[in-house]
Each structure stands twice: as structure tokens, then as C-alpha cells.
N, C-alpha and C positions, 0 to 999 in steps of 0.2 A: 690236504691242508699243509701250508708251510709252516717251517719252525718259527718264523717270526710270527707267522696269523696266529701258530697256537700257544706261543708265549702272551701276546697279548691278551688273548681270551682266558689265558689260566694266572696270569700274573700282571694284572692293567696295572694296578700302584705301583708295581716296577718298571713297567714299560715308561710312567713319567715320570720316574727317577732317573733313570736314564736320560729320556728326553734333556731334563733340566739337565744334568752333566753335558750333553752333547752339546749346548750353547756355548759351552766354554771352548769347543773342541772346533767342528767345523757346522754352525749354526744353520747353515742353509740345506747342507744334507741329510741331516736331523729331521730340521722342519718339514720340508720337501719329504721325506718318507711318512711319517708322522704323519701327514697332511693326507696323503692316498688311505691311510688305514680308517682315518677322518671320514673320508669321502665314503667311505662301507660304514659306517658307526661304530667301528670299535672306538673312535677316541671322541669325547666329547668337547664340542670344538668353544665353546666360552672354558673349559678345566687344559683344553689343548692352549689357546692362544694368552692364558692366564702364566702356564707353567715357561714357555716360552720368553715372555716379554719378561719375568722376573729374571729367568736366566740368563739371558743377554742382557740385562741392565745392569745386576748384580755382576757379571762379568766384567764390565766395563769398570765399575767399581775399585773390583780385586786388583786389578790392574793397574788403575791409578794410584792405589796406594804399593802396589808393588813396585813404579814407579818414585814414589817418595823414599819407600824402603830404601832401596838400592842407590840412591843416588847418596846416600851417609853411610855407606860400605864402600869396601876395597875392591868392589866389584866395578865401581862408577869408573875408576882407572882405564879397566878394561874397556869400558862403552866409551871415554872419551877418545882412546885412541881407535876403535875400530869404525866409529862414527867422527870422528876430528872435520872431515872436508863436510858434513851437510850441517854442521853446526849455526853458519852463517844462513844459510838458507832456512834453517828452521826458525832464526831471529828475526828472517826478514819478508818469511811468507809463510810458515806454518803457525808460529802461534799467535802473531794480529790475523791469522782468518781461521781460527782454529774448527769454528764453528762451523764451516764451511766443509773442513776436512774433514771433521767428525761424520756429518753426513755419508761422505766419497765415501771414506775407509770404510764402511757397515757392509760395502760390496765388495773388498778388497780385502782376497786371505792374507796374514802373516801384518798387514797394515793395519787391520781392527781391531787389533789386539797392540798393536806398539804404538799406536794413537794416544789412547788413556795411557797409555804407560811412559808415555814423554809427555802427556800433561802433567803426570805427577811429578814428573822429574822435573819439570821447571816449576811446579808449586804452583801451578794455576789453580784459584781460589775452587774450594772444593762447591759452593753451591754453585758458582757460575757453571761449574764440570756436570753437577747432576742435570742441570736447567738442559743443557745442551746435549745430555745424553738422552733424556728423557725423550726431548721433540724427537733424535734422530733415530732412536730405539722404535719407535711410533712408526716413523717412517718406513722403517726398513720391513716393520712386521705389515705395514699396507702392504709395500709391494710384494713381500712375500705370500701374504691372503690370494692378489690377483696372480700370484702365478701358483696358486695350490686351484683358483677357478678355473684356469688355462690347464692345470695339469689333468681336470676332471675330463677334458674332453679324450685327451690321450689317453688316459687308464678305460674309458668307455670304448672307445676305438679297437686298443688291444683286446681287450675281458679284463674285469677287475678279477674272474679268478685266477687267469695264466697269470695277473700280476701279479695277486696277491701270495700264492703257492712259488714264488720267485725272489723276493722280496733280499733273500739272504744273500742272494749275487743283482739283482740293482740296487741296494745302498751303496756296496762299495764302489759301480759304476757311478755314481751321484758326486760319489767324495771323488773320487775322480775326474769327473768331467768339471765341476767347481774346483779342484786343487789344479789345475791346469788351468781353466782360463780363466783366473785369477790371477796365477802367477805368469801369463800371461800380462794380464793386466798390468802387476806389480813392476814386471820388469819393464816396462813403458813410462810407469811410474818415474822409477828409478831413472829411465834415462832424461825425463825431461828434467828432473831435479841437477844431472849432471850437466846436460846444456845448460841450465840458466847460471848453473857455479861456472861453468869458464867463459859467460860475457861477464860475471860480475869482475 
């Protein structure tokens, strides 16, 4: 038995305290492990995809108001001039499609968290913020259901016990291969944001 299978089994209401913290951190590698322990019955999956969805919504949240925070601190100083050149770009394509973006970002690390965090900071109405955190929150935990059914076949493939007796070196491969092509992704992001600032 691994350290993670026998923490679960000896301490489950920690293991989704945890879980909940992990939305804030990297939500997909969280989930994605979570979701294999799922698939053996250690985790009960209406108490799993309950603690999930508050934790990534309530994250979104935090965010957005840590966004309001900081934009009436000596901090915002800092953020205008390290952000000064996408300013124009975020007035003229991130927040008329904001809801749009909301969406993208929930698969994009380092962006799904500085999404709600520039909503707060422009002050976008906070119900329109929930309304659209809510649908993309929804979203993001469908496609993540369809790939914890996708990931069932691979854990059967392998053995769910070599997996589950392993678990303590494939999370951090998980946070890994999400922290990379994401960032990945991000810096794509980034550069089409820079092409479209030098046609404007």
C-alpha cells in the first residue's frame, strides 16, 4: 500500500481538505489524482466533485476581490508599470469578451487565476463575475469528469495497484506535465497578445 492510499484510508476528511486547498493551487492535478483514487472508491464521487466545484469557484472569487484590493494599494503602481503595454489590449479585447476569456483561462495555468484578478481590478460588476464564473466553473469540471472516464481506462491498463502504491511520484509528474503545457500554452498566449499590440 502507498502513502497516499493509506492516508486516504486513515484520514479521508483530510484528504478533502486538501483536495479543496489544491483548487486554489494547480486544480487539474489535484483533480486528476483525486479522480483515480475515485475510480477504486476511496473517494465518494457526488462528496468529490461537490468539494471541487466550491473550491474553484470560491477561488475565482478570492481573486477577484484580491483584484479590487490591490488596485487601492501602492501595489497597483507596481502592476501598472509591469503590465503598462497590454493595458490597451485588455480594453479592447479582454474585457468586452471577458466571458469568453473566462472560459479559455480555466485550462490556462498562471492565466486562471490573473482572469478574476483583472476583473476585480477593473471593477467588473460582481454578479455579472459570479454568473460567468459559475457557467465556466461547470464547464471546466465536465471536461475534467470526461477525462477522469478517459483516465479510467489507463489506470486499468496499467493496474490500479502499481498505480495506486505510486501515487506519491505521479502527482508530481501530473503537476508537471500540466505546469509545462500550460505554460506552454500561456506563452502563445502571450505572444499573440504581443502581435495584435504592434498592428494596433
Amino acid at each position: 500500500m502507498g502513502v497516499a492510499e493509506s492516508f486516504i484510508i486513515n484520514h479521508y476528511q483530510w484528504a478533502y481538505l486538501i483536495l479543496f486547498a489544491g483548487m486554489f493551487l494547480d486544480s487539474e492535478a489535484f483533480f486528476l489524482t483525486a479522480a483515480i483514487f475515485a475510480l477504486q472508491g476511496y473517494f465518494s464521487w457526488p462528496w468529490l466533485v461537490a468539494v471541487v466545484f466550491v473550491g474553484v469557484f470560491l477561488g475565482d472569487i478570492v481573486f477577484y476581490h484580491l483584484g479590487r484590493y490591490f488596485q487601492t494599494t501602492r501595489f497597483s503602481g507596481w502592476i501598472h508599470k509591469k503590465f503598462s503595454n497590454y493595458g490597451l489590449w485588455l480594453d479592447k479585447n479582454f474585457l468586452p469578451r471577458y466571458a469568453k476569456m473566462a472560459f479559455y483561462s480555466k485550462f490556462i495555468y498562471y492565466v486562471n487565476r490573473i482572469t478574476p484578478f483583472i476583473a476585480g481590478w477593473h471593477k467588473l460588476e460582481f454578479k455579472k463575475f459570479l454568473k460567468i464564473h459559475f457557467y465556466a466553473d461547470i464547464f471546466w469540471l465536465i471536461i475534467m469528469l470526461l477525462a477522469a472516464n478517459l483516465l479510467r481506462f489507463v489506470v486499468d491498463a496499467i493496474g490500479a495497484h502499481w498505480v495506486l502504491k505510486r501515487m506519491e511520484f505521479i502527482f508530481p509528474a501530473l503537476v508537471l506535465i500540466f505546469f509545462f503545457g500550460e505554460y506552454i500554452v500561456k506563452k502563445l498566449f502571450t505572444k499573440k497578445i504581443a502581435k495584435t499590440l504592434s498592428k494596433s
